[in-house]
C-alpha positions as CSV (number, residue, x, y, z in Angstrom):
1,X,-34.2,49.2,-12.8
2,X,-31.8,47.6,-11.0
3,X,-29.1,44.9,-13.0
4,X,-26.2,42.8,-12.2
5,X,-23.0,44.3,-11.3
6,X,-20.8,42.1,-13.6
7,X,-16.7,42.9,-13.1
8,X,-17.3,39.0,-13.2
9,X,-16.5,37.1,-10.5
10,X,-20.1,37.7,-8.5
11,X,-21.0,38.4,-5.0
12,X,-20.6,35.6,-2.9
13,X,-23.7,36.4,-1.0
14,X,-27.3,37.6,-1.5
15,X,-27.1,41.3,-2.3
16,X,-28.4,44.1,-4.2
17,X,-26.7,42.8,-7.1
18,X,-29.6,40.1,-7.0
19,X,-32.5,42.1,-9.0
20,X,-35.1,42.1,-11.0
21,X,-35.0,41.4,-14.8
22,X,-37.2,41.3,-17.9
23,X,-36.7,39.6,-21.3
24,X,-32.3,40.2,-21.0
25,X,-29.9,40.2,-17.9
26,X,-26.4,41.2,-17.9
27,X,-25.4,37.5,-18.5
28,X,-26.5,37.7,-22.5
29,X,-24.1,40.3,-23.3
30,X,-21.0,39.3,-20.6
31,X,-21.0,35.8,-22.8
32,X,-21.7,32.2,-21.1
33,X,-20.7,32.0,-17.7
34,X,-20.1,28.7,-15.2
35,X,-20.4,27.4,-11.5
36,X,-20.1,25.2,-9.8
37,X,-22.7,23.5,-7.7
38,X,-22.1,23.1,-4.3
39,X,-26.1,22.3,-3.8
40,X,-25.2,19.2,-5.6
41,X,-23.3,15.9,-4.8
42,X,-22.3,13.0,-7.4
43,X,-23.4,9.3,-7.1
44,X,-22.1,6.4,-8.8
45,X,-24.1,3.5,-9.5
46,X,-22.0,-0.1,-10.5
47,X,-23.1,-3.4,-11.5
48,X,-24.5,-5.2,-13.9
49,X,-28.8,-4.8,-12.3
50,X,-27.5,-0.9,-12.5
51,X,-30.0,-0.3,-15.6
52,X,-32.6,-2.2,-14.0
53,X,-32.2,-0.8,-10.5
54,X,-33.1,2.5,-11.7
55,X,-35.5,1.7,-14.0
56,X,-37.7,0.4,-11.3
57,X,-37.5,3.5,-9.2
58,X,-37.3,6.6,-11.3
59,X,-39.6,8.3,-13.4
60,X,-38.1,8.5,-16.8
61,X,-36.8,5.3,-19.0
62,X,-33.5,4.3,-17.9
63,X,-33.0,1.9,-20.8
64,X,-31.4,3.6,-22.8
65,X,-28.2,3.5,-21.4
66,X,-28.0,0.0,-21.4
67,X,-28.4,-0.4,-25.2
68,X,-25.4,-0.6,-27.4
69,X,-24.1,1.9,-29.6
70,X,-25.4,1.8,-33.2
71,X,-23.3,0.5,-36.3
72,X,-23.4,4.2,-37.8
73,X,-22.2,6.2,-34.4
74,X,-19.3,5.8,-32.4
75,X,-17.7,6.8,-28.9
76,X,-14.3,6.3,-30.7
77,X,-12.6,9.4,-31.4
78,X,-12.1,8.8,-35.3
79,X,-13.2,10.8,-38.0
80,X,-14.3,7.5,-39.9
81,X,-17.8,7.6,-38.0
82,X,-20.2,10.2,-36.1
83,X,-19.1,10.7,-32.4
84,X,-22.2,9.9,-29.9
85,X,-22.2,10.6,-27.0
86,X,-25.1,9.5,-24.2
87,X,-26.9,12.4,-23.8
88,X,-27.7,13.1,-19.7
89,X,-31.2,12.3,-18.5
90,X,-33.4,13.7,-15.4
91,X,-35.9,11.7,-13.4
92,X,-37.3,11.6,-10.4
93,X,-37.3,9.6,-7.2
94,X,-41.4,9.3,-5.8
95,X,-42.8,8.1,-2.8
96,X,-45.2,5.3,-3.1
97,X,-48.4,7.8,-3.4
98,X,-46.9,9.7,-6.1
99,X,-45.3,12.6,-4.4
100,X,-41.4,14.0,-5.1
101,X,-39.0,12.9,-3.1
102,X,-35.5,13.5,-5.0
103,X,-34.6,14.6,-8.6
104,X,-31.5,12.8,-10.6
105,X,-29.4,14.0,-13.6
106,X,-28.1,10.8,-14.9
107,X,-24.7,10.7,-16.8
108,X,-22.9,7.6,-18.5
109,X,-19.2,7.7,-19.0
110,X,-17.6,6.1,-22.3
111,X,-17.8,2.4,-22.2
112,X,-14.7,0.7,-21.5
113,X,-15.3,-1.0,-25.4
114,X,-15.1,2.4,-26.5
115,X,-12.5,4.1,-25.2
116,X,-9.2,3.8,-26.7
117,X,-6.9,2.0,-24.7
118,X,-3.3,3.7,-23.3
119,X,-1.8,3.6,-27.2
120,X,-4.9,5.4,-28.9
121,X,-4.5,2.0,-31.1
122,X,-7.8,0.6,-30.3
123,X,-10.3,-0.1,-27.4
124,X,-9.7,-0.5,-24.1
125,X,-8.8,-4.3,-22.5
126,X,-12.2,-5.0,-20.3
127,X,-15.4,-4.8,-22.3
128,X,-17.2,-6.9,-19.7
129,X,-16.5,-4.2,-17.2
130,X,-19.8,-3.7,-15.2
131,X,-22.0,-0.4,-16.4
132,X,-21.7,2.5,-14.4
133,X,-23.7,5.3,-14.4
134,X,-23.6,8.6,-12.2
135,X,-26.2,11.0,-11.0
136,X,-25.6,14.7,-9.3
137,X,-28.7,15.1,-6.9
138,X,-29.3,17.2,-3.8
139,X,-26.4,17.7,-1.7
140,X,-29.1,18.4,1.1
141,X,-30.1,15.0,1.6
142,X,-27.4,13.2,0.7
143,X,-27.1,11.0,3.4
144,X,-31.3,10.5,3.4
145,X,-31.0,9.5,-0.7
146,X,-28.1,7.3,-0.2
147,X,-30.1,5.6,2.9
148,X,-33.3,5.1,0.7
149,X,-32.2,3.9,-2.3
150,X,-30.0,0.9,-0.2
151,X,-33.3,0.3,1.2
152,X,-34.5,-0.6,-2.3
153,X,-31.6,-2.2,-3.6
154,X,-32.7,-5.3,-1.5
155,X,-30.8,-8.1,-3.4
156,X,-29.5,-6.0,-6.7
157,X,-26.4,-6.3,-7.7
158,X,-25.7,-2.6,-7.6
159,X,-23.2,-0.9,-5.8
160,X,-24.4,2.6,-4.3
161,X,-21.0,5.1,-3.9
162,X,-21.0,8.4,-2.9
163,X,-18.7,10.6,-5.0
164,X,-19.2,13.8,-3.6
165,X,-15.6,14.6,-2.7
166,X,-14.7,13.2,-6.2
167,X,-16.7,14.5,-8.5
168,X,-18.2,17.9,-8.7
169,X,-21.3,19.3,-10.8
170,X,-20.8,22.5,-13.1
171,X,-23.5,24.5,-14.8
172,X,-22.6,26.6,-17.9
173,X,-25.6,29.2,-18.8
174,X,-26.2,32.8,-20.2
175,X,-24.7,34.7,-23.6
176,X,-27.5,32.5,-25.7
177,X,-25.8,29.4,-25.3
178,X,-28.7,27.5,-26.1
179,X,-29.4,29.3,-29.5
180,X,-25.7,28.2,-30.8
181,X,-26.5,24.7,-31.6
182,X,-29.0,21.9,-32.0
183,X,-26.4,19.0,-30.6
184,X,-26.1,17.5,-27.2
185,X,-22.7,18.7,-27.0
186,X,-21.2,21.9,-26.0
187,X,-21.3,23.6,-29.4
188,X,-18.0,25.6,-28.8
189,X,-16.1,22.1,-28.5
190,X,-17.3,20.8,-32.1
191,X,-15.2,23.8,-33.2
192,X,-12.0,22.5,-32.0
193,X,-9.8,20.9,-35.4
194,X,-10.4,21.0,-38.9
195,X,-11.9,24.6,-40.3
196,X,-15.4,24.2,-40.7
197,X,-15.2,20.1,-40.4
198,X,-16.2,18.9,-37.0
199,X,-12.9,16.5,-35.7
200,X,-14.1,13.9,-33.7
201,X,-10.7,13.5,-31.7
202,X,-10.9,17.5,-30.9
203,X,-13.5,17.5,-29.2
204,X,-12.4,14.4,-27.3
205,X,-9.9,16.4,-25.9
206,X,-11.6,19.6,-25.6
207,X,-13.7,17.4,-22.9
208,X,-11.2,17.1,-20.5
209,X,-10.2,14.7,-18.2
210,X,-9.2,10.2,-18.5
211,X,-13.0,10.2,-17.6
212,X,-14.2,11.8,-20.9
213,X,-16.4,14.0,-19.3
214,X,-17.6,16.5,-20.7
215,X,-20.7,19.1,-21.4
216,X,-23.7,18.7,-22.4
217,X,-27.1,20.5,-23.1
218,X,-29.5,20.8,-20.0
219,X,-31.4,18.0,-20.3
220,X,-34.8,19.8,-19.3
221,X,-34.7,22.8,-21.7
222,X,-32.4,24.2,-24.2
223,X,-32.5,27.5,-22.0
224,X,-30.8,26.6,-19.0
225,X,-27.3,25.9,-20.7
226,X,-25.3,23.2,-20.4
227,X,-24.7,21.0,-17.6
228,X,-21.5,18.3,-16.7
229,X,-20.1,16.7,-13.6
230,X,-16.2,16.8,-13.8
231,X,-13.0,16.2,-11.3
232,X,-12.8,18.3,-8.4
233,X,-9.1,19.1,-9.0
234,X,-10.0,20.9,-12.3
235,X,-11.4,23.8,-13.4
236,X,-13.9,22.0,-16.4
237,X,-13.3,23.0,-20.0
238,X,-14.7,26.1,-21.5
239,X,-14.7,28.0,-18.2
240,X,-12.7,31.2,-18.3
241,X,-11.1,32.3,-15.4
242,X,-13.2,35.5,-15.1
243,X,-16.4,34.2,-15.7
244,X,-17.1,31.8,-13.2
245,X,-19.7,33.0,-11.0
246,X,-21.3,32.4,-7.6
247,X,-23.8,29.5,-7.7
248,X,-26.8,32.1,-6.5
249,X,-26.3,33.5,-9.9
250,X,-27.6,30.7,-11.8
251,X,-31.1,30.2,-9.0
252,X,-31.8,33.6,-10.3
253,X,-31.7,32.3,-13.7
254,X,-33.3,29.0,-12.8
255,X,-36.3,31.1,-11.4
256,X,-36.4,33.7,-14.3
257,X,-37.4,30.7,-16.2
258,X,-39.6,28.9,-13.8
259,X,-37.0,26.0,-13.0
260,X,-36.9,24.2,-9.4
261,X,-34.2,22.1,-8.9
262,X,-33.8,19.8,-5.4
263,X,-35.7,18.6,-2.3
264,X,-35.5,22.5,-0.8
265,X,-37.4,24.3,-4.2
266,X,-39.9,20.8,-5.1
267,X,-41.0,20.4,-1.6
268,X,-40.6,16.6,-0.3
269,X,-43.0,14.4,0.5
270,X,-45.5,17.0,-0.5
271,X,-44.8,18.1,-4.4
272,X,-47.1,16.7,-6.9
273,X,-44.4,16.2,-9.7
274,X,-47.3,17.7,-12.7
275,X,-47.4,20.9,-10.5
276,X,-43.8,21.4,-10.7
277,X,-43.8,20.8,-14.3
278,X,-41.4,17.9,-14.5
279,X,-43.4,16.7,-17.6
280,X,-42.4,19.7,-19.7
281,X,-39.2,19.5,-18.1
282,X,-38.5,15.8,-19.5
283,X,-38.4,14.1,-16.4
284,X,-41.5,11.4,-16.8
285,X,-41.7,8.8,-19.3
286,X,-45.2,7.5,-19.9
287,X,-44.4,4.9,-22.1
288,X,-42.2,3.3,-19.2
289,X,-44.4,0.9,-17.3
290,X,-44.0,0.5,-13.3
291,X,-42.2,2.6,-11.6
292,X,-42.3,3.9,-7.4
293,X,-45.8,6.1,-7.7
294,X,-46.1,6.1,-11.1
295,X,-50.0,4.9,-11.0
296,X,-50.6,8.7,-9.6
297,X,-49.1,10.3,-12.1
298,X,-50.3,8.6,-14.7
299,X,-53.9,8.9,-13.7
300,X,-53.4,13.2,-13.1
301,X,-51.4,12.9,-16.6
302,X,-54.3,10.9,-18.7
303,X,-57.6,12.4,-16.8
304,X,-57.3,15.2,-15.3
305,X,-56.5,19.0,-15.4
306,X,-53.7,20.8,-13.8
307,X,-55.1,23.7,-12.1
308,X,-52.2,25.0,-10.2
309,X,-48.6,25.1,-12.0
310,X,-45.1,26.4,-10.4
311,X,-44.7,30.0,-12.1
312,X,-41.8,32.6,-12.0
313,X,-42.9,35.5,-9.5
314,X,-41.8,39.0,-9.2
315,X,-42.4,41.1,-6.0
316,X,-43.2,44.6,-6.2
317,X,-44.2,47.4,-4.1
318,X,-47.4,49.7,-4.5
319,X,-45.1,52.3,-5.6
320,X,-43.9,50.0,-8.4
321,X,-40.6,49.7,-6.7
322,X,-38.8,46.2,-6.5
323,X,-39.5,44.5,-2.9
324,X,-36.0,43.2,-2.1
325,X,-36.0,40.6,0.6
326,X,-39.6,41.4,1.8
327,X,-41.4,38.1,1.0
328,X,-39.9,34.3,2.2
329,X,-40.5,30.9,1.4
330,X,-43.8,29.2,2.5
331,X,-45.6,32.9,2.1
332,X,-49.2,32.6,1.4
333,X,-50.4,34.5,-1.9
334,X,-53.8,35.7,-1.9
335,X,-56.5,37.8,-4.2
336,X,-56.8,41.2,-2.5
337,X,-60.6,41.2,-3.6
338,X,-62.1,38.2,-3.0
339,X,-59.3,37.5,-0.2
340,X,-58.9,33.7,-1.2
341,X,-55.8,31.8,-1.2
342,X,-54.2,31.7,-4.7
343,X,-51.3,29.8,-4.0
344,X,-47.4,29.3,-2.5
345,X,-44.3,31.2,-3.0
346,X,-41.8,27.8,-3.0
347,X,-38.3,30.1,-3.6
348,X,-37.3,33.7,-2.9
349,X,-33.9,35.4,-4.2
350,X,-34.0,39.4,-4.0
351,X,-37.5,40.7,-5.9
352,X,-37.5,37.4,-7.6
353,X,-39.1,34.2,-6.7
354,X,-41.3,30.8,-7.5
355,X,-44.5,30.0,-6.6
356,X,-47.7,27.4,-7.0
357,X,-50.4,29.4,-8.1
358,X,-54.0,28.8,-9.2
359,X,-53.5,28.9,-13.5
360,X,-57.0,30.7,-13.4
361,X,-56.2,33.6,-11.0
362,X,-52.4,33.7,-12.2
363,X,-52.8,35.7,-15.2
364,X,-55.6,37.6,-15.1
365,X,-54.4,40.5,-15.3
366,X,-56.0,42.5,-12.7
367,X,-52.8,42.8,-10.5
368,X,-54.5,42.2,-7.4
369,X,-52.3,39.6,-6.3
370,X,-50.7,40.1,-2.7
371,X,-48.4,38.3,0.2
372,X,-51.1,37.0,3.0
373,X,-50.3,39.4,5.7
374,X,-48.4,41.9,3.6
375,X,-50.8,44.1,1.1
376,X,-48.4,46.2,0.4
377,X,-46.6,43.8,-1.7
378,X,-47.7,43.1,-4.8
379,X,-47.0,39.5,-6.8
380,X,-46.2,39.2,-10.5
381,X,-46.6,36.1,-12.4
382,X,-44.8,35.5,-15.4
383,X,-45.6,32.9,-17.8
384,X,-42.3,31.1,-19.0
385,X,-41.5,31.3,-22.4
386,X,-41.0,27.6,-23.2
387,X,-44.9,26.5,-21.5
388,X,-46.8,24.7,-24.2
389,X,-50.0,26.7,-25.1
390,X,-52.4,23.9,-23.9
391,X,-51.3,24.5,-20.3
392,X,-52.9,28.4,-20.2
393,X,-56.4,26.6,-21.5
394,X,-59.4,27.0,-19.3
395,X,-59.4,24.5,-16.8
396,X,-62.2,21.7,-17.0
397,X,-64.3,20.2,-14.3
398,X,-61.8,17.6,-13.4
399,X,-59.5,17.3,-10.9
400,X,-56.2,17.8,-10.9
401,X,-55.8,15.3,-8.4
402,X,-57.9,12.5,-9.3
């Protein structure tokens, strides 16, 4: 079997370094490594309707951000209280019939009435500066997201800025990041000061930059890594200069864990958002109220039955041999015996891929899953490791699609 070639900086192309894996890659044992996302772009939102812009369009509660930071945390860097931070969010952008459109990781900078001011005395001078808030999203559609959402901003007072030549987005992932620590924050920052203490001002400035930016845990599943947006200048924090690796590396890892991530990978306009898991992937609030499309989802969420989820795929031949490059996007996958559609393939890298496949014809296990067109190719699913049990239950009589 076939693994990455890791001297570590990583083929800048598609290659036959891209292969199949199991349970472990090469990345658990090389340590975490980083990249940079040039399939992203940053977006700053500013004004005081910023919170309730958003939280009339996306999918998850945007509230949060606008509530004020508890008497027993602090943003402050003193070791006098517990530093909080506000953790990233994802959410979706829907059309009006409950399809995907766009997905958003929300960040918040420090608060101007948090940050210390230029002597490190006390708090900066403008506490009635508006709220900001920034997203990454798909670099694809930029231009397309940007146009839409000014279309909704109607009289809002929000500003709408692209940042993408500003700000860039950087994903940290592999060497079991995930299982080193429970907070929000990179873990390996909380060991910067005192011993075994935790120094609040340490890992201030292990963050990096006048922004305070800094990482933080993936805010779909503990798996993935850590996630930030940070200066373009800069190399982020944490990032070692031999292990920062070619953005195709972390897809591969994305789709060993049945992740799909922009407008490309959750089809727009088409994509129904429970299909593509964005429930288990914390992107929908149903405790929220009205939101663009939300009465769809809500209905699939409460009544029906999800009979076709996106799933991890591996692509073999009859042989047993990895089929590299053989199957693309938009493929058709079919049961050889009773010759009936089964579902999609949505992503392809190497042998690897993601697909929308019928739950009931996924998985059982009679391998006779094949690419409509190609029989000589056979299709693997995999069930991710972090599913919830209830979504491998027999599916009922109702509808996914209600």
């Amino acid at each position: 079997m076939h693994r990455f070639k890791l001297s570590l900086r990583f083929p800048k192309s598609i290659s036959s370094s891209y292969r199949a894996i199991h349970d472990k890659t090469q990345f658990d044992n090389a340590g975490p490594v980083a990249s940079v996302l040039k399939s992203r772009a940053v977006v700053r939102f500013r004004g005081p309707d910023t919170v309730k812009f958003l939280q009339g369009l996306l999918t998850n509660d945007v509230r949060r951000f606008g509530e004020a930071v508890g008497e027993n945390t602090s943003t402050l860097a003193t070791p006098n209280l517990p530093f909080a931070s506000e953790a990233p969010m994802y959410a979706a952008l829907l059309t009006p019939q409950g399809r995907f459109l766009y997905d958003f990781f929300l960040y918040a900078p420090p608060r101007p009435d948090t940050k210390l001011d230029k002597t490190g005395s006390g708090p900066g001078p403008d506490p009635d500066e508006a709220l900001e808030l920034f997203a990454d999203v798909d670099a694809s559609v930029l231009d397309e997201l940007l146009s839409t959402l000014k279309k909704y901003r109607l009289r809002s007072k929000v500003d709408i800025e692209n940042m993408a030549e500003e700000l860039y987005c950087w994903q940290r992932f592999g060497g079991n990041l995930s299982e080193k620590s429970f907070s929000v924050e990179e873990p390996e920052a909380a060991g910067v000061g005192w011993g075994a203490g935790v120094d609040p001002a340490g890992m201030s400035a292990s963050h990096g930059g006048p922004l305070g930016w800094q990482w933080f845990k993936d805010p779909r599943l503990d798996c993935l890594g850590f996630r930030g947006i940070f200066p373009s200048n800069t190399t982020p924090p944490l990032v070692e200069a031999d292990k920062e690796t070619d953005e195709q590396n972390y897809l591969l890892w994305r789709i060993e864990n049945g992740v799909a991530e922009g407008s490309a990978e959750i089809p727009k306009g088409e994509a129904i958002p429970l299909e593509y898991n964005l429930v288990g992937l914390n992107a929908i609030s149903f405790d929220k109220g009205c939101y663009v499309g939300q009465e769809l989802v809500a209905r699939t969420h409460h009544r029906g039955v999800i009979r076709k989820r996106l799933l991890p795929l591996r692509f073999v031949k009859d042989s047993g041999e990895e089929a590299e490059q053989k199957v693309s996007p938009g493929s058709e996958v079919i049961d050889s015996v009773s010759e009936k559609k089964v579902g999609t393939i949505t992503t392809q890298l190497g042998c690897r891929g993601l697909g929308v496949l019928r739950l009931d014809k996924a998985f059982k296990g009679s391998n006779t899953l094949t690419i409509q067109g190609q029989k000589d190719i056979k299709v693997e699913a995999i069930r991710p490791h972090w599913w919830p049990a209830e979504w491998l239950q027999e599916p009922q009589h109702q509808s996914a699609v209600v």
